[in-house]
Backbone as a printed PyTorch tensor [residue, N CA C, xyz], in Angstrom:
tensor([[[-23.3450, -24.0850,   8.7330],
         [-22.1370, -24.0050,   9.5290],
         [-20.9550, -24.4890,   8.6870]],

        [[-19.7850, -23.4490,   9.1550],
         [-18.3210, -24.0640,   8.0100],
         [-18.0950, -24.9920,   8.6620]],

        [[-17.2830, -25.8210,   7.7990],
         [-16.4240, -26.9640,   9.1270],
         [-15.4680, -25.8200,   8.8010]],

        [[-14.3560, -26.5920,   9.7290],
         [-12.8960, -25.9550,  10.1070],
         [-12.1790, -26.3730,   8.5540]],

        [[-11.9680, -26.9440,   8.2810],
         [-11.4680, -27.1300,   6.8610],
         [-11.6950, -26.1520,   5.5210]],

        [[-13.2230, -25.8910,   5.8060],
         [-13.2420, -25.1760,   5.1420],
         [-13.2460, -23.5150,   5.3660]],

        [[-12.8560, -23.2260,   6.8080],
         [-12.6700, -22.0210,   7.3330],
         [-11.2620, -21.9710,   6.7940]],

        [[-10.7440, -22.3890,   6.8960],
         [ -8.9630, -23.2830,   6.5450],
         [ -8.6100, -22.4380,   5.5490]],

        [[ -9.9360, -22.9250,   4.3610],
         [ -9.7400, -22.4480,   3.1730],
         [ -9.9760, -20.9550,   2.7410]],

        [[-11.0780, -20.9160,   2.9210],
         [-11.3750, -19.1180,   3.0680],
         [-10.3290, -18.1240,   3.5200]],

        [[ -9.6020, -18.6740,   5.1520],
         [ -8.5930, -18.0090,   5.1780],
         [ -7.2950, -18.2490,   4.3380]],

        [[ -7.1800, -18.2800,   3.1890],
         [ -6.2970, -18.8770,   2.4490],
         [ -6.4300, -18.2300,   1.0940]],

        [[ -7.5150, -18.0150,   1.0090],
         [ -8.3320, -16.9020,  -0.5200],
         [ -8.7500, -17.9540,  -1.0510]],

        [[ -9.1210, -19.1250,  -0.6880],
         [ -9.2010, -20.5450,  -1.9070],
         [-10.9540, -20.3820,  -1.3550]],

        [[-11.3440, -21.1020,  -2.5540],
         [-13.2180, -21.4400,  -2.3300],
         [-13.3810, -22.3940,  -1.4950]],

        [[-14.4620, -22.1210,  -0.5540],
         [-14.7060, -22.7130,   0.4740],
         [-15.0500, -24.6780,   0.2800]],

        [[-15.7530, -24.5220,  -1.1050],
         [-16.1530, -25.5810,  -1.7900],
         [-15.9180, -25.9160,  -2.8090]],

        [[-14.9930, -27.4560,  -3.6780],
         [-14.6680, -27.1100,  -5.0830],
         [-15.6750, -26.7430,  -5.8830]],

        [[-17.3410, -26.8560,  -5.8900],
         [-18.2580, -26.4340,  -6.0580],
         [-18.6240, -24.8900,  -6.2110]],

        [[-17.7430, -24.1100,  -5.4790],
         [-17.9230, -22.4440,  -5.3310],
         [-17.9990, -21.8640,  -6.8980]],

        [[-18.2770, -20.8950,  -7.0140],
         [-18.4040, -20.7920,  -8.3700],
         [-16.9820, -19.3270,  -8.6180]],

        [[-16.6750, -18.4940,  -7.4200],
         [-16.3270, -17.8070,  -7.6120],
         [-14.7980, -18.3000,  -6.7510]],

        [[-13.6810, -17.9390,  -7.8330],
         [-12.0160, -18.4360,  -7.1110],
         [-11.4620, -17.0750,  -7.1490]],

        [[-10.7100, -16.5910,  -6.6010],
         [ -9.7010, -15.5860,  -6.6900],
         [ -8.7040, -15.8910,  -7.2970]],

        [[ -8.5690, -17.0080,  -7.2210],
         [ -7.3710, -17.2630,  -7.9840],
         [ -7.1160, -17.8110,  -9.3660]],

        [[ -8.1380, -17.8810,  -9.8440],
         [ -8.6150, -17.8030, -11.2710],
         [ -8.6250, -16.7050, -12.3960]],

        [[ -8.0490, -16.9360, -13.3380],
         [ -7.9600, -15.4840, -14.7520],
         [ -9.5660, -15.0490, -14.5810]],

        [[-10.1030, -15.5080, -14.9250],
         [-11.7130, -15.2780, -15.0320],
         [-12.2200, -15.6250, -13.3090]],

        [[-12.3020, -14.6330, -12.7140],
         [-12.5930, -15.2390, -11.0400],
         [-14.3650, -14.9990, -10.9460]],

        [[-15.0330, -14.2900, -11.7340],
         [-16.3380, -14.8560, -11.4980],
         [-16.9810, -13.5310, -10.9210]],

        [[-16.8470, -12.8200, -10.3160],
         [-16.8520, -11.9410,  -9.2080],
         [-18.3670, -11.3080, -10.1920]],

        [[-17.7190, -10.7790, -11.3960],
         [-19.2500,  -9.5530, -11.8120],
         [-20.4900, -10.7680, -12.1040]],

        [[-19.8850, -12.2330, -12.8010],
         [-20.7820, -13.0530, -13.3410],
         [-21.9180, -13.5540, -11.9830]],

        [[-21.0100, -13.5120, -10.8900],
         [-22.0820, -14.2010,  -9.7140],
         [-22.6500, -13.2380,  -8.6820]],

        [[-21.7440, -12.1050,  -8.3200],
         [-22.2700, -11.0490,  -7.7620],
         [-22.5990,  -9.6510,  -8.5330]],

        [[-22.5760,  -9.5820, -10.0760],
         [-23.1850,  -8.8680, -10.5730],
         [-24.5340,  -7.9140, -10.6200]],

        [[-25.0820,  -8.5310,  -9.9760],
         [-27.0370,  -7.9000,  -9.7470],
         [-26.6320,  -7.4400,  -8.1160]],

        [[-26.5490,  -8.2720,  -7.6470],
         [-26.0140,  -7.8640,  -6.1620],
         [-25.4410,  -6.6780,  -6.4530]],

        [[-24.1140,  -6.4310,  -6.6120],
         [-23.4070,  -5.0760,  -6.6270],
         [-24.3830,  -4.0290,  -7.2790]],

        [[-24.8910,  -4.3900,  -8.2740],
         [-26.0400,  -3.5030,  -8.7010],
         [-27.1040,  -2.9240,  -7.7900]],

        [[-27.9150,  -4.2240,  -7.3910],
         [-28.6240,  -3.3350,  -6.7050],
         [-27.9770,  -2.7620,  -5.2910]],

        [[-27.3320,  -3.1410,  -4.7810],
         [-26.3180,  -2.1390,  -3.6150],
         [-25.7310,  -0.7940,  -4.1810]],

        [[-25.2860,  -0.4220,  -5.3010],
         [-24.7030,   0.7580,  -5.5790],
         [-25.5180,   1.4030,  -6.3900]],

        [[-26.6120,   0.7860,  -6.6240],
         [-27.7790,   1.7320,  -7.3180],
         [-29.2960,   1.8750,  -6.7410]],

        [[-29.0330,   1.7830,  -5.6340],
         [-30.4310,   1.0800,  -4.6700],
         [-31.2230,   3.1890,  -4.3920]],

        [[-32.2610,   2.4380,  -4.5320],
         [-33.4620,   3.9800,  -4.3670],
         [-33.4400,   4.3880,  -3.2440]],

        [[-33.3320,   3.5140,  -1.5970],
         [-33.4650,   4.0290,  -0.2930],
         [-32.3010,   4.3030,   0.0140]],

        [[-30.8330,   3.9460,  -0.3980],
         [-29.6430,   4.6720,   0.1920],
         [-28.7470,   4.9560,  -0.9920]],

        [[-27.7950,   5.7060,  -0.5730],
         [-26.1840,   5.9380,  -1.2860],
         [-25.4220,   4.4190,  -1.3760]],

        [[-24.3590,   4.4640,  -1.8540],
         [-23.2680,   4.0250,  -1.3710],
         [-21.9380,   4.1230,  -1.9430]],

        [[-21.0020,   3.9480,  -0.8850],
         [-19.7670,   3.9810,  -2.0060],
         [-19.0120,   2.3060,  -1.8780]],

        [[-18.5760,   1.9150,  -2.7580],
         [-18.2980,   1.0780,  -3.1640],
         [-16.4910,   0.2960,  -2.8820]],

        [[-16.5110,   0.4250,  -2.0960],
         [-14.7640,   0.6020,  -1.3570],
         [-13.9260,  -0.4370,  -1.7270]],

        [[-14.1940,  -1.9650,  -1.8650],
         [-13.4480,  -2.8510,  -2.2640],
         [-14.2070,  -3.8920,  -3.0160]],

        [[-13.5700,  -3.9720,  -4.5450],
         [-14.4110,  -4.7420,  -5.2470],
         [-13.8730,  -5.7170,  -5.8710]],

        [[-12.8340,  -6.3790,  -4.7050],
         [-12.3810,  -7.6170,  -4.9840],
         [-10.9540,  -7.4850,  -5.4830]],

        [[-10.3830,  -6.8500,  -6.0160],
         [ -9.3250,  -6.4730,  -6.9730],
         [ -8.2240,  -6.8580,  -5.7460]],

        [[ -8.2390,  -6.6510,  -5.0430],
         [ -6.8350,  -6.6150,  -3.8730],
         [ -7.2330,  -7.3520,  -2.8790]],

        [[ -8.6270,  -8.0900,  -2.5790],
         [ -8.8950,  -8.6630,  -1.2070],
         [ -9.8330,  -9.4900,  -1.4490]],

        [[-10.2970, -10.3370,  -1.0600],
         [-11.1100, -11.5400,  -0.8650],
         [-12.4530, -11.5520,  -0.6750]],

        [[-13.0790, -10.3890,  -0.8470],
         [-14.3000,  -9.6260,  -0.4490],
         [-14.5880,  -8.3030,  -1.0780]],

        [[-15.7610,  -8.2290,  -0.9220],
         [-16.5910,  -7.1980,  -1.6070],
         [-16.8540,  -6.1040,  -0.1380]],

        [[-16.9230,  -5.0190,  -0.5690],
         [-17.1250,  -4.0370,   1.1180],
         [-18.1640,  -2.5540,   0.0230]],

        [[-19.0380,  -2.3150,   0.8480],
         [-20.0490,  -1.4870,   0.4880],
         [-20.2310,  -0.4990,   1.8410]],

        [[-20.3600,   0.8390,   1.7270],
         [-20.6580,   1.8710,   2.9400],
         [-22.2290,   2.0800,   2.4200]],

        [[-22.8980,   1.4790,   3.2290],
         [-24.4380,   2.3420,   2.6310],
         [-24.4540,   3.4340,   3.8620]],

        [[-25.0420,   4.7080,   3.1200],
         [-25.5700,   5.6740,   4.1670],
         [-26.4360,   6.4320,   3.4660]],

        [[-26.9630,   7.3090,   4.3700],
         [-28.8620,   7.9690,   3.6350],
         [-28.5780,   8.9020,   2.2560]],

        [[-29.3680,   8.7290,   1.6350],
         [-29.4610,   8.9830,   0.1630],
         [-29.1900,  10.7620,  -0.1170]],

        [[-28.9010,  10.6880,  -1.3330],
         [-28.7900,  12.1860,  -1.3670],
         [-28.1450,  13.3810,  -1.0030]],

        [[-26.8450,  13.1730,  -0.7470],
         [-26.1460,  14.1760,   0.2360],
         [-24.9270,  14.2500,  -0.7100]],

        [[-24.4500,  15.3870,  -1.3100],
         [-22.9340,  15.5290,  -2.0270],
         [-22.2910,  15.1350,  -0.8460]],

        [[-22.1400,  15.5490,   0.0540],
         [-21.3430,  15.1960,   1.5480],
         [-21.9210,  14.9180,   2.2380]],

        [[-21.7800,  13.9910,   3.2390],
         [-21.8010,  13.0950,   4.2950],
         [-21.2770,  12.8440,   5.4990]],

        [[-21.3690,  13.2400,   6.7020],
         [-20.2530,  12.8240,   7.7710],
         [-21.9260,  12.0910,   9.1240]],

        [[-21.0810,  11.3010,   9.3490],
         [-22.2960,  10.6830,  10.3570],
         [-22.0180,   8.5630,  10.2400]],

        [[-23.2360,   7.9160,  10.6680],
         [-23.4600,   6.9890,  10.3770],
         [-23.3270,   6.2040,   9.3540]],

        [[-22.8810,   5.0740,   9.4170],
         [-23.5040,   4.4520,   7.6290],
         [-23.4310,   2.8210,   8.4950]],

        [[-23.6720,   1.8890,   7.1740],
         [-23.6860,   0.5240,   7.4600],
         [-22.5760,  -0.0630,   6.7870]],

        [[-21.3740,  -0.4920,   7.2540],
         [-20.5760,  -1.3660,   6.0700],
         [-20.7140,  -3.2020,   5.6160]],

        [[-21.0190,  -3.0710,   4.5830],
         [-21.4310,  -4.3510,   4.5800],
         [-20.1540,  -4.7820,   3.6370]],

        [[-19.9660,  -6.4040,   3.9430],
         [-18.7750,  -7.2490,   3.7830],
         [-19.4180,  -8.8880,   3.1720]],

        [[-18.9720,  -9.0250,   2.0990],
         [-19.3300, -10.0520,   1.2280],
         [-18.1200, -10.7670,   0.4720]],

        [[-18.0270, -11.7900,   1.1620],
         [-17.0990, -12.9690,   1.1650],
         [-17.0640, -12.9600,  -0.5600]],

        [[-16.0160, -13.3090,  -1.1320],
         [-15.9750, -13.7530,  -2.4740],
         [-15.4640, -15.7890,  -2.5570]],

        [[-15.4110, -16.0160,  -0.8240],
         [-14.6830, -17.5070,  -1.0310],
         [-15.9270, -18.2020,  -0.5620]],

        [[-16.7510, -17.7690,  -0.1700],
         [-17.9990, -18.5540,   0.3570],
         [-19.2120, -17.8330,   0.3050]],

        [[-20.6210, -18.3410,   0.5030],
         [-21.4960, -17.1830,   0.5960],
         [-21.9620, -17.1190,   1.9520]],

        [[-20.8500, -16.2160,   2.4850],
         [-20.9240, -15.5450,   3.7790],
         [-20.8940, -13.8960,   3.6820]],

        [[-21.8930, -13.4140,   4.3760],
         [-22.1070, -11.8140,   4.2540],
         [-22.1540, -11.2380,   5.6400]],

        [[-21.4840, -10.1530,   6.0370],
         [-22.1920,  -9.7410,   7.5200],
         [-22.0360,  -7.9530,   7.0550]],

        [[-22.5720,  -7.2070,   8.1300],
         [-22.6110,  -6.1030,   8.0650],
         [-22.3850,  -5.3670,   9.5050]],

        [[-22.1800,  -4.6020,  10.0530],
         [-22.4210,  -3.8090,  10.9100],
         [-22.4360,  -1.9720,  10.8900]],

        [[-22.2170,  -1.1630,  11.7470],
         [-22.2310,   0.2730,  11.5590],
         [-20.9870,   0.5070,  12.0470]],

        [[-20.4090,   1.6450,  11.2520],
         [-19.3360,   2.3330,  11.3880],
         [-19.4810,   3.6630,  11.0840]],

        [[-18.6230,   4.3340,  11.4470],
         [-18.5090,   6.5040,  10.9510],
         [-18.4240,   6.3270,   9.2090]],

        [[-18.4840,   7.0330,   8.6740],
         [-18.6250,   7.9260,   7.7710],
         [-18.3660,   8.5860,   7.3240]],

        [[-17.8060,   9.6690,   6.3660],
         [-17.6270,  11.1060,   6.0070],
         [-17.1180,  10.5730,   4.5400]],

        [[-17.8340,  11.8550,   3.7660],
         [-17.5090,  12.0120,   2.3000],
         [-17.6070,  13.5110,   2.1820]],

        [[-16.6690,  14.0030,   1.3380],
         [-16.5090,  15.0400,   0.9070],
         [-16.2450,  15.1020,  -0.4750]],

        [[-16.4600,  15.9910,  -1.3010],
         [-16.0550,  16.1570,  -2.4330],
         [-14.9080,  15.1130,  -2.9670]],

        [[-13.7680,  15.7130,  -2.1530],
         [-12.2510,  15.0490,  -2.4270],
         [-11.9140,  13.6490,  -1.6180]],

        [[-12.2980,  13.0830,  -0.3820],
         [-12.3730,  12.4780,   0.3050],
         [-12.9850,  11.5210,   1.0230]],

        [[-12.9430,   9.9740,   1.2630],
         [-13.5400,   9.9140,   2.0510],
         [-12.6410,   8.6590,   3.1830]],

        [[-13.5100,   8.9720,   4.5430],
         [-13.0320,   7.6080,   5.0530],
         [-13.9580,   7.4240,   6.0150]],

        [[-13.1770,   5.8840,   6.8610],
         [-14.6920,   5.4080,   7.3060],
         [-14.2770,   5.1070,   8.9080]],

        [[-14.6790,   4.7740,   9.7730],
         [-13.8070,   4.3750,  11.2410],
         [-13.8300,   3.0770,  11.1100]],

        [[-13.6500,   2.1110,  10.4270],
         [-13.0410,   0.4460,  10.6050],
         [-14.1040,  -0.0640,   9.9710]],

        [[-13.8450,  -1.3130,  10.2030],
         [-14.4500,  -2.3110,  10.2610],
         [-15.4050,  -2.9950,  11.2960]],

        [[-16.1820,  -3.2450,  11.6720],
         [-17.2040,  -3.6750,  12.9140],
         [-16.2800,  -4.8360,  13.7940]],

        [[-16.5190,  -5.2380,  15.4200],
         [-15.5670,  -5.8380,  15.4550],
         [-17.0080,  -7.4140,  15.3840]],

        [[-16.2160,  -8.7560,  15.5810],
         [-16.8630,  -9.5770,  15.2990],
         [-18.5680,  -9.8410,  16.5380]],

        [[-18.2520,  -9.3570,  17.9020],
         [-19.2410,  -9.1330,  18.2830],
         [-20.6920,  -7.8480,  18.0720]],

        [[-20.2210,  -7.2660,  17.1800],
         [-21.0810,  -5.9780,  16.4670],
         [-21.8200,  -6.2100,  15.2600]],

        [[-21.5760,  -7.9780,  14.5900],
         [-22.1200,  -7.7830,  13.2110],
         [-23.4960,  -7.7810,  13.5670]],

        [[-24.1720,  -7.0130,  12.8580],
         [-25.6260,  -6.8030,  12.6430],
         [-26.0330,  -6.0480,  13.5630]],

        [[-25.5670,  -5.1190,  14.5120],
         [-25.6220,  -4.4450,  16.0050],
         [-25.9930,  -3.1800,  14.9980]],

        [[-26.7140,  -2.6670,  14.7820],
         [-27.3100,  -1.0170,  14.3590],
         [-28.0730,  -0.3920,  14.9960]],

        [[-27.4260,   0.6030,  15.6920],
         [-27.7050,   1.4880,  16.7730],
         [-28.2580,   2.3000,  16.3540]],

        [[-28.0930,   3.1930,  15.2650],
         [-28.4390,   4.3090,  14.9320],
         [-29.7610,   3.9610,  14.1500]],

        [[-30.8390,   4.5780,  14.9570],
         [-31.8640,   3.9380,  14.4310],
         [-32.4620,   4.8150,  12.8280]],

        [[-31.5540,   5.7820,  12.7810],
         [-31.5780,   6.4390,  10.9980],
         [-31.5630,   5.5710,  10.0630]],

        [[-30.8550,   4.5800,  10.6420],
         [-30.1010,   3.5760,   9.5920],
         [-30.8060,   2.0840,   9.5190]],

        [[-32.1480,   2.0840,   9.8650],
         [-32.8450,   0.9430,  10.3470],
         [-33.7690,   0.7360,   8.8210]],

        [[-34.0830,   1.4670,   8.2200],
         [-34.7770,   1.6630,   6.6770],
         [-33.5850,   0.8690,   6.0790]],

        [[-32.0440,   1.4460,   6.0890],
         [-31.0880,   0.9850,   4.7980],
         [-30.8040,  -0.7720,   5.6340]],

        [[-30.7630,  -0.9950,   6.7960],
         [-30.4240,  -2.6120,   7.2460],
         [-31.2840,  -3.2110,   7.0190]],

        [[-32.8840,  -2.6150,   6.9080],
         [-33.9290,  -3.7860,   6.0890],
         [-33.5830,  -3.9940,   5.1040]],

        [[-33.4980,  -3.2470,   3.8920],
         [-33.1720,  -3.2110,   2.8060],
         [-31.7390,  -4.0440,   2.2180]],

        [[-30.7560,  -3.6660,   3.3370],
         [-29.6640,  -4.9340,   3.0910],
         [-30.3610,  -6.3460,   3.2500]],

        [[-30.6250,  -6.5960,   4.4360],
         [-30.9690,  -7.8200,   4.5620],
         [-32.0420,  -7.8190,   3.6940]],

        [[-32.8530,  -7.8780,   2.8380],
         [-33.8690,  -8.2960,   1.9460],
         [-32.7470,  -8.6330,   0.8980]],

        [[-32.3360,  -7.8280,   0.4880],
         [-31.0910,  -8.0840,  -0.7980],
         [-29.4280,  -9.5170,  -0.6440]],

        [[-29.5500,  -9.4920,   0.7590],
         [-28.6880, -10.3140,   1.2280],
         [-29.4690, -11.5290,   1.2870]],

        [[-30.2970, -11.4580,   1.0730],
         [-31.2730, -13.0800,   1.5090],
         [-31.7320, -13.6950,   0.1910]]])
């Protein structure tokens, strides 16, 4: 559990702990050195796709769309998963989808009562597979 202080901080872009290993606000912020294998195996994983949407550069977090493997295009389900860069806090939930050649976008973000809520039971293979990799 955060305390409030250190929720404080997170919302702030600062590390939750002077201990954190990864700062945003640092020349060298850490990001490939500590979540390196992570991002790996998420954007190179054998049971799903993914595209790779925010990788820290502009926001405080890491954001991943996994959806089922193999498809030049895509419109349907996926899982977006969201990985704190100020603490090691991760959640995920389901959102829309679509990729096209030229394009893609997604319907939001999950709202906070939806994290881990996956309905679409297509998508029940790629949320094991997160959570094994998230743990």
């Amino acid at each position: 559990m955060l305390t409030e202080k250190e929720v404080n901080k997170i919302f702030s872009w600062l590390p939750y702990r002077d201990s954190w290993t990864v700062d945003r606000n640092q020349i060298d912020d850490n990001i490939k050195g500590y979540y390196g294998d992570l991002i790996s195996k998420l954007t190179q994983n054998l049971l799903f796709d993914t595209y790779y949407s925010e990788d820290g550069g502009l926001g405080n977090y890491l954001e991943f769309m996994c959806y089922p493997k193999g498809r030049d295009t895509y419109q349907g389900n996926a899982i977006i998963v969201c990985i704190s860069l100020c603490a090691p806090v991760a959640a995920y939930g389901q959102t829309t989808f679509s990729k096209t050649l030229n394009t893609v976008v997604w319907g939001g973000l999950f709202i906070a009562d939806k994290i881990g809520d996956i309905t679409d039971t297509s998508l029940k293979i790629i949320e094991k597979e997160i959570n094994s990799l998230l743990l």
